[in-house]
N, C-alpha and C positions, 0 to 999 in steps of 0.2 A: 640507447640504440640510435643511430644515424642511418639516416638517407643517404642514397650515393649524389641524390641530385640537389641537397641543401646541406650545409652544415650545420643547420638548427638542428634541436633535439625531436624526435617525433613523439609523439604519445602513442601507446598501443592498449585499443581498446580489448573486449572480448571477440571482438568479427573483425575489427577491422582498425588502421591506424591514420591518426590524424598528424598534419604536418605542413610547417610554412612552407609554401614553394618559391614565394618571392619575397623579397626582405622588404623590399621598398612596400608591397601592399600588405602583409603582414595577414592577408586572408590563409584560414587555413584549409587546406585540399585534405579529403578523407580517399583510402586506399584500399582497394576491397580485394582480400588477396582470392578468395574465392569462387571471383567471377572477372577476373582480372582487369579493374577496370579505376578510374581515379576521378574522383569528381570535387570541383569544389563545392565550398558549403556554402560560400558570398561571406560568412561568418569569420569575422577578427579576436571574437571571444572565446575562450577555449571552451567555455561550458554552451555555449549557442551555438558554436560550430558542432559539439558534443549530440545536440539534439537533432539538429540537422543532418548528419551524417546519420542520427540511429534512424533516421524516417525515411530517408536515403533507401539504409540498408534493409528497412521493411519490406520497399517496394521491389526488390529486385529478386528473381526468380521465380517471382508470382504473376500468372496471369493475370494480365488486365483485360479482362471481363468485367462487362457492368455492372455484376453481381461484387468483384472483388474491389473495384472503385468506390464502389458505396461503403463497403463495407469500412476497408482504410482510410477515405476519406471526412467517415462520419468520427473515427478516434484520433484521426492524427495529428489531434490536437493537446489529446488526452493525457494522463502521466503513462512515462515509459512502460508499467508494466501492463495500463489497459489496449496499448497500443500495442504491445509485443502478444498479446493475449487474443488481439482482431486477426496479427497476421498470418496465428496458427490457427485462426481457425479460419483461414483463407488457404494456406494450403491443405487441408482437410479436408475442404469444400471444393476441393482444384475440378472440379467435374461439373460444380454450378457455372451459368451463365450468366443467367436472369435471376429476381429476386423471387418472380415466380414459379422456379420449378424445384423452388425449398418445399419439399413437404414434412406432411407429420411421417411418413414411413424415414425417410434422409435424415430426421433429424432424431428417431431412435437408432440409425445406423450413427449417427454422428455420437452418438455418448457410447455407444460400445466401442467407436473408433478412440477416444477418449479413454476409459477405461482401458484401452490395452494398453495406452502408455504406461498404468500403473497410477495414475492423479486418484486421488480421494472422488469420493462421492458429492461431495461437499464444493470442492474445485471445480468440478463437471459443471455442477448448476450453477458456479458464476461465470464460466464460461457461456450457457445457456442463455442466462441473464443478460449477458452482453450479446449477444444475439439478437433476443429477442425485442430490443430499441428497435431495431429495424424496421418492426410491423407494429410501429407505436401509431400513427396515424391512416392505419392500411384498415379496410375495411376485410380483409381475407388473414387470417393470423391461423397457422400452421402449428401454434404453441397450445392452445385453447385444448386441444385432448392430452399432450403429453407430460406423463409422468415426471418429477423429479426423481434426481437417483437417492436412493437409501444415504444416507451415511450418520455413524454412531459421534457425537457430540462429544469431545476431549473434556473430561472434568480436571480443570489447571486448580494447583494449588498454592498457598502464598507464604510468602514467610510470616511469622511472629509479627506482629505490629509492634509490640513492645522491645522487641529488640533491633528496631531503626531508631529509638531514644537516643539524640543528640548525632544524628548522621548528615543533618544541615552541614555540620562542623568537619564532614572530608571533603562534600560537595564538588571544591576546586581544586581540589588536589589530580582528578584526571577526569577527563571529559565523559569516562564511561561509569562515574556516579555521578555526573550531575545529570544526567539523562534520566536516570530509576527515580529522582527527587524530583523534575518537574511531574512526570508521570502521576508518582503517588499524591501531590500533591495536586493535579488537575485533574487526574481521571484520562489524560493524554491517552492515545491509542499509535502505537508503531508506525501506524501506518498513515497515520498524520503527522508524525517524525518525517515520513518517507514525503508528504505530500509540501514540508515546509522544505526540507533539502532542494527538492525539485525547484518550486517558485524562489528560493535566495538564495542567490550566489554563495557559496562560502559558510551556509549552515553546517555544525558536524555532524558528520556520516556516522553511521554509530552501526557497531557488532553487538546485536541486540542481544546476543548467548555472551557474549561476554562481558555486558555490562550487570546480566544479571551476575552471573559467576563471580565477577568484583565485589558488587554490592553486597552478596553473600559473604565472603571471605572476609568485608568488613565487621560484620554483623553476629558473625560465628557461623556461618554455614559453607562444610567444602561443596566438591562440585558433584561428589555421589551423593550428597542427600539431595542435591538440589536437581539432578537427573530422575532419581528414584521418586521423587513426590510431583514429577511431572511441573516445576515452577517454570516458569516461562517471562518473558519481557509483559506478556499482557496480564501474569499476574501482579504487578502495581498500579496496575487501575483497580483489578478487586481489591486493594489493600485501602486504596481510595475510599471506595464504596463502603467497608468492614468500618474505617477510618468516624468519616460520616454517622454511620448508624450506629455507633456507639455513642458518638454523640448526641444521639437523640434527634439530629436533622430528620424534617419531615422526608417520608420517601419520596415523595412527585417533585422535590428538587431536589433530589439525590438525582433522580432519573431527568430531569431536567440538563442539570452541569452535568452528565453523564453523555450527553446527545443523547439520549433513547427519545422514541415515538411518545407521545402521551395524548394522542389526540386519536386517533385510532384506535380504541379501546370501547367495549361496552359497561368498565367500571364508570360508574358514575360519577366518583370522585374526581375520576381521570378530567371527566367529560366536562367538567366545571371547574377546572384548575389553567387557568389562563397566565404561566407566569412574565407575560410578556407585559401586561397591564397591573401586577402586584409589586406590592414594595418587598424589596428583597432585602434590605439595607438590616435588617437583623438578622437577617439568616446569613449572609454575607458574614457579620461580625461572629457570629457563631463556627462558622465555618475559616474563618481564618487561627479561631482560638483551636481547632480540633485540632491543628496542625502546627503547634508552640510545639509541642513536645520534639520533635525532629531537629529543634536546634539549644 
């Protein structure tokens, strides 16, 4: 697609389109059809300009209220979706001023405003959660009586362990199995996929239903059993875990390389398991042998 006022090509994003407007500075200007208006970004990088314009585009149509400045200001630094996450619940909030006349009645109207978009229960309270930063150093917190919302916990299930034996050996063959293979082999989490894209240029973007769906198809499974059993991209981190405790790995470094909490707990075990000052260096060697079989 072209511009009428450059012969470069433009990008067009989901709101809005980015695009050189001078060749000699090679900054790119973003184009907001929605509110008719064209700003540059200062940015020469298509993925820097790409930020710059989505923060652009957060702030426009929303009141700037001191209520909604704090709010945007305190994420807009954040990845795109906690920041896309602040500016909905800025217009939401389009009625606050001040951070003072958030109450606890406003803020059960705000998750039934929430729930009638139709968002899980689950969604709600990270919504919530990002919220409630706000009132992390306030002596007046608005959050202290109200309820989380309900919501029923997804049980994901996984494929066979034994039928990824020798799945090292497609790995490079397309980008959407080598993705399921660092997973099952680190305990990765999507959304530290999503948080590596973000920070480096040029990491691969990945279709997380479709890399499972491949990896399936490799392995012997189409895409109704793999719908019907409810597997999912986060099920190769449980394959991880399964992986692991078959091996015998103790669990508190299961749950360690896992990123889980182990210090906030009343098990005891928990409470005296320091693995930042142990030697790992067998478990280590234990844990690279769970994972010979993959290749």
């Amino acid at each position: 697609m072209q511009d009428k006022r450059c012969k470069y090509k433009i990008r067009e994003c989901k709101d809005f389109y980015l695009f050189i407007k001078h060749k000699q500075s090679h900054i790119y200007y973003a184009r907001f059809p929605e509110y008719n208006r064209i700003v540059s970004t200062g940015q020469t990088n298509i993925k820097q300009a790409y930020q710059e314009a989505y923060r652009i585009y957060g702030s426009l149509g929303i009141a700037t209220t001191p209520f909604h400045e704090l709010l945007l200001n305190t994420y807009k630094d954040s990845f795109f979706k906690t920041y896309n996450m602040a500016k909905k619940l800025s217009v939401f909030l389009s009625d606050i001023k001040t951070i003072e006349q958030v109450t606890l009645p406003r803020l059960v109207k705000l998750q039934e405003q929430l729930a009638a978009t139709g968002i899980t229960g689950k969604s709600i309270n990270n919504y919530m959660s990002l919220l409630r930063k706000l009132w992390k150093n306030k002596e007046y917190n608005p959050f202290q009586n109200l309820s989380p919302m309900e919501h029923t916990k997804t049980i994901r299930q996984c494929f066979s362990v034994e039928s990824f034996k020798g799945y090292g050996n497609y790995i490079f063959q397309h980008k959407y199995l080598l993705l399921p293979y660092i997973a099952i082999t680190t305990g990765m989490r999507a959304s530290e996929f999503k948080i590596a894209e973000y920070k480096n240029n040029g990491f691969v973007k990945a279709s997380w239903k479709e890399s499972v769906y491949m990896s399936g198809a490799l392995v012997g499974y189409d895409k109704e059993y793999i719908d019907q059993h409810n597997i999912v991209f986060q099920s190769f981190r449980k394959m991880y875990k399964t992986i692991l405790e078959s091996n015998n790995i103790n669990n508190l470094w299961i749950e360690y390389y896992m990123g889980h909490s182990i210090l906030q707990s009343t098990d005891v075990n928990k409470l005296y398991f320091n693995p930042l000052s142990a030697d790992d260096s067998l478990i280590y060697e234990q844990v690279i042998k769970a994972f010979e079989f993959l290749s």
